[in-house]
C-alpha positions in Angstrom: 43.8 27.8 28.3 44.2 30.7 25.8 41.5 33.1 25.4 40.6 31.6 21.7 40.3 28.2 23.2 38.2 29.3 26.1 36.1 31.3 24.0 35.4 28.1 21.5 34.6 26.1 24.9 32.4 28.7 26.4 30.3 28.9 22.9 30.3 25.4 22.9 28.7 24.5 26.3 26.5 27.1 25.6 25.1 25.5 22.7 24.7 21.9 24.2 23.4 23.8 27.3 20.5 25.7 24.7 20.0 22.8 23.0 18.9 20.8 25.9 16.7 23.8 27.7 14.8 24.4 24.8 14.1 20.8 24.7 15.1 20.5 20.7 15.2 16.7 21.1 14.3 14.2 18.5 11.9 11.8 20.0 12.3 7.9 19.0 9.7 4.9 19.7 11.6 2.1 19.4 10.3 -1.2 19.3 11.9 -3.2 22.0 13.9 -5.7 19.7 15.9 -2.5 18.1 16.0 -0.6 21.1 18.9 -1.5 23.0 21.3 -1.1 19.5 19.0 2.0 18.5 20.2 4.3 22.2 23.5 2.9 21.4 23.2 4.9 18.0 22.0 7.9 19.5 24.7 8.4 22.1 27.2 8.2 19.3 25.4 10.6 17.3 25.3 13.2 20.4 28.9 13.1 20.5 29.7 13.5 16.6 27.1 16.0 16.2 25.6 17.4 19.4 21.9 16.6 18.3 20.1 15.0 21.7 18.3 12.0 21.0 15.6 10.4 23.3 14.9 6.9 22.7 11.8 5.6 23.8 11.4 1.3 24.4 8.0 0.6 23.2 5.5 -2.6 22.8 3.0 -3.3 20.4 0.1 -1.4 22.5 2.8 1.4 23.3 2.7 2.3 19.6 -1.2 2.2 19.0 -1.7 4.0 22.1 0.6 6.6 20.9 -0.6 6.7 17.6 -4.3 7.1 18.9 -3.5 9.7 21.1 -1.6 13.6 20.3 1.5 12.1 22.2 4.2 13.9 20.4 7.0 12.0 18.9 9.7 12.1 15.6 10.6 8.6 14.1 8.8 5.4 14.6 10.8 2.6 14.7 8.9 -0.8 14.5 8.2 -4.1 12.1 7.3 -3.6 8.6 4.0 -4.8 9.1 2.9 -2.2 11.9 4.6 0.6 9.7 2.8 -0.1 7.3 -0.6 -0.7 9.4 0.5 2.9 11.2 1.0 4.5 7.7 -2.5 3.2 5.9 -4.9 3.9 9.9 -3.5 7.2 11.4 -2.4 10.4 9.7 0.5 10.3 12.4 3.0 9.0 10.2 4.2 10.1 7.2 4.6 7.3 4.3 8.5 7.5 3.8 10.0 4.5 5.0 13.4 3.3 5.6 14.7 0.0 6.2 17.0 -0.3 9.8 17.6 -3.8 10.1 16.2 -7.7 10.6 16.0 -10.1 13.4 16.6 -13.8 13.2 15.6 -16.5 15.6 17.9 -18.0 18.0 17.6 -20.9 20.0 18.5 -20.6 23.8 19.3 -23.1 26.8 20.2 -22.0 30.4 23.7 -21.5 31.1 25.5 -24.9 32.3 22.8 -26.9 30.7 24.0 -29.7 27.7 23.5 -27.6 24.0 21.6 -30.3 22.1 22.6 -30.3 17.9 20.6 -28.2 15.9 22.6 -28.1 13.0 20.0 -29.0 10.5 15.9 -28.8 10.8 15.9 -32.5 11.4 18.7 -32.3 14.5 16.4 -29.0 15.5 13.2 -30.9 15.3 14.5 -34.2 17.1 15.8 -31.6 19.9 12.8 -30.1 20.5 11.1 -33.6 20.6 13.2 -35.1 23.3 13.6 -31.2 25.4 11.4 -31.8 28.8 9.8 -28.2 28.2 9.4 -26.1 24.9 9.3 -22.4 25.7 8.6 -19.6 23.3 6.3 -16.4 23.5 2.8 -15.3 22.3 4.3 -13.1 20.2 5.4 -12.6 16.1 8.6 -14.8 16.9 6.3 -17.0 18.7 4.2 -17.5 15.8 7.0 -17.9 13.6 8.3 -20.8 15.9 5.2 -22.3 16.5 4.4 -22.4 12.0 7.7 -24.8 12.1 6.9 -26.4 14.5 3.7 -27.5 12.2 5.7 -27.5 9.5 7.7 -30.4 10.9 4.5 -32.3 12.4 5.4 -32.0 15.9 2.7 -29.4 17.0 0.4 -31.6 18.8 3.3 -33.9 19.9 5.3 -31.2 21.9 1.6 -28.9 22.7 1.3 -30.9 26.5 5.3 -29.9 27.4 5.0 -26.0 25.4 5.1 -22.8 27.5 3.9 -19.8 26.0 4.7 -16.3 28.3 3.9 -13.2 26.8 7.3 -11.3 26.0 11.1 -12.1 25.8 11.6 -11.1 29.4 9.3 -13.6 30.2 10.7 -16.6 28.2 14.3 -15.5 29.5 13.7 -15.8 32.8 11.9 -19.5 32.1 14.8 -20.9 30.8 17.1 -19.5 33.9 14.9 -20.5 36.2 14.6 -24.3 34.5 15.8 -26.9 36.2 15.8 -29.7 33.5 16.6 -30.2 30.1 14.2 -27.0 28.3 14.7 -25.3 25.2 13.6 -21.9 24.1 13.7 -19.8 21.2 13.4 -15.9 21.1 15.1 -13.1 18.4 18.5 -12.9 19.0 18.4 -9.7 19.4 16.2 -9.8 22.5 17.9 -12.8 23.2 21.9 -11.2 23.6 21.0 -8.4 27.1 20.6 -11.9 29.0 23.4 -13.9 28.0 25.5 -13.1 30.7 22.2 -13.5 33.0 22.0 -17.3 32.7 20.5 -17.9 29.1 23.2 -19.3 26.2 22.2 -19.2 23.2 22.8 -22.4 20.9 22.7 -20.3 17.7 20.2 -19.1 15.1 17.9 -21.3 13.7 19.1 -23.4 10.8 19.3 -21.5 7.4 15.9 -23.7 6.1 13.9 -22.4 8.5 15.1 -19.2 9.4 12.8 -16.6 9.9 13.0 -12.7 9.8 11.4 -10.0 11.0 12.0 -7.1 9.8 12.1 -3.3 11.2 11.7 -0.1 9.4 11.9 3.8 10.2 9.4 6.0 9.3 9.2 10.1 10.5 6.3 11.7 11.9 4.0 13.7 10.0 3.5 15.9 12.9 6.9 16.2 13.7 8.4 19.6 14.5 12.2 18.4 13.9 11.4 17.3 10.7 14.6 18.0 9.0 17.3 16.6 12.3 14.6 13.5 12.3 15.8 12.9 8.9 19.4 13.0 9.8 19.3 10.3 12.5 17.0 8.2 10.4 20.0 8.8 7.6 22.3 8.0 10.6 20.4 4.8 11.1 21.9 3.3 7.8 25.4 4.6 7.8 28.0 1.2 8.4 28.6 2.9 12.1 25.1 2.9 13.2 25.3 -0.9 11.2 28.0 -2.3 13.5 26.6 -1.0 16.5 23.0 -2.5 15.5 25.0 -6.1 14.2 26.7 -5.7 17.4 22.9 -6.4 19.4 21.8 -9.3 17.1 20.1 -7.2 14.4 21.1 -8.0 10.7 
């Protein structure tokens, strides 16, 4: 290595090495739907422009703890409506929002189990009706499923057979541990880390009664990294960062 190359090495380690001592990271909550494309994102942003990015996988009552407290952070990540909520209670969050991405519904069966037809809302409904357990979360896709299922008339008809956990990880692992003919729903992006786990997912709701929620970006008032925050969140739209996010189920 000549000595102009070694030199450009040696200043270059340096900087990474500065970089992460003086803890100059941007700091991401990430809801858990986005969060799996989101690090994704940030790696590749590392490598084309040495900015560290920590990404942080957070619920619901992550986020309002967070907000409620002087937790530092950068860039919210999270649904529309609890941007919006975070922008209106707390002082936290600036009001600048950005748009990431949306997250359909899917419909999911354990691996090896018969895929039923749910081509149309009728062939959905008529699957549901004959499945021997309904599983979907507590949860905003959970309500979403649960307002079709009203919307078709089959509430009180499937209530005695549905199972309601609390999160995704939850309703994944009731389908794989099923032993009969169950169906589940869940947002495909949540859906797509377990597919090679034992879940298969049937495919997205039918166009009629798709549902979406979506996800926006929003810095930090007290953010000390303002200006890099704004980059990544920039980063966040670019058609890259888009196939990588497409990539995890996120439109």
């Amino acid at each position: 290595m000549n000595r102009a190359r070694l030199f450009a090495f040696l200043l270059s380690a340096y900087l990474a090495g500065s970089l992460t001592a003086s803890g100059a990271e941007i700091k991401i909550l990430s809801a858990v739907p986005l969060a799996p494309g989101v690090e994704q994102i940030a790696a590749q942003y590392k490598i084309e422009t040495g900015q560290v990015v920590q990404v942080q996988s957070v619920t619901t009552g992550d986020i309002n703890r967070i907000l409620s407290s002087s937790e530092p952070f950068d860039i919210l990540i999270t649904t529309t409506a609890l941007v919006d909520q975070a922008a209106k209670d707390t002082k936290a969050v600036a009001t600048s929002k950005t748009m990431v991405g949306r997250v359909g519904i899917g419909v999911i069966i354990r691996t090896g189990a018969v895929a039923p037809n749910i081509s149309t809302p009728d062939a959905l409904k008529q699957a549901v009706l004959a499945a021997d357990a309904v599983i979907y979360n507590t949860a905003g896709s959970g309500q979403s499923v649960q307002k079709m299922f009203e919307d078709m008339g089959i509430s009180a008809q499937i209530q005695s057979k549905a199972n309601r956990p609390a999160n995704a990880a939850q309703t994944m692992d009731r389908i794989i541990q099923g032993k009969g003919n169950e169906i589940g729903f869940g947002l495909i992006s949540e859906i797509r880390p377990y597919e090679t786990k034992g879940v298969r997912m049937v495919g997205p709701l039918p166009v009629p009664v798709q549902t979406y929620i979506n996800y926006e970006a929003i810095l930090s008032a007290g953010s000390k990294r303002a200006d890099d925050a704004t980059g990544f969140i920039r980063y966040l739209v670019t058609p890259a960062a888009k196939k990588v996010l497409v990539s995890t189920g996120v439109d």
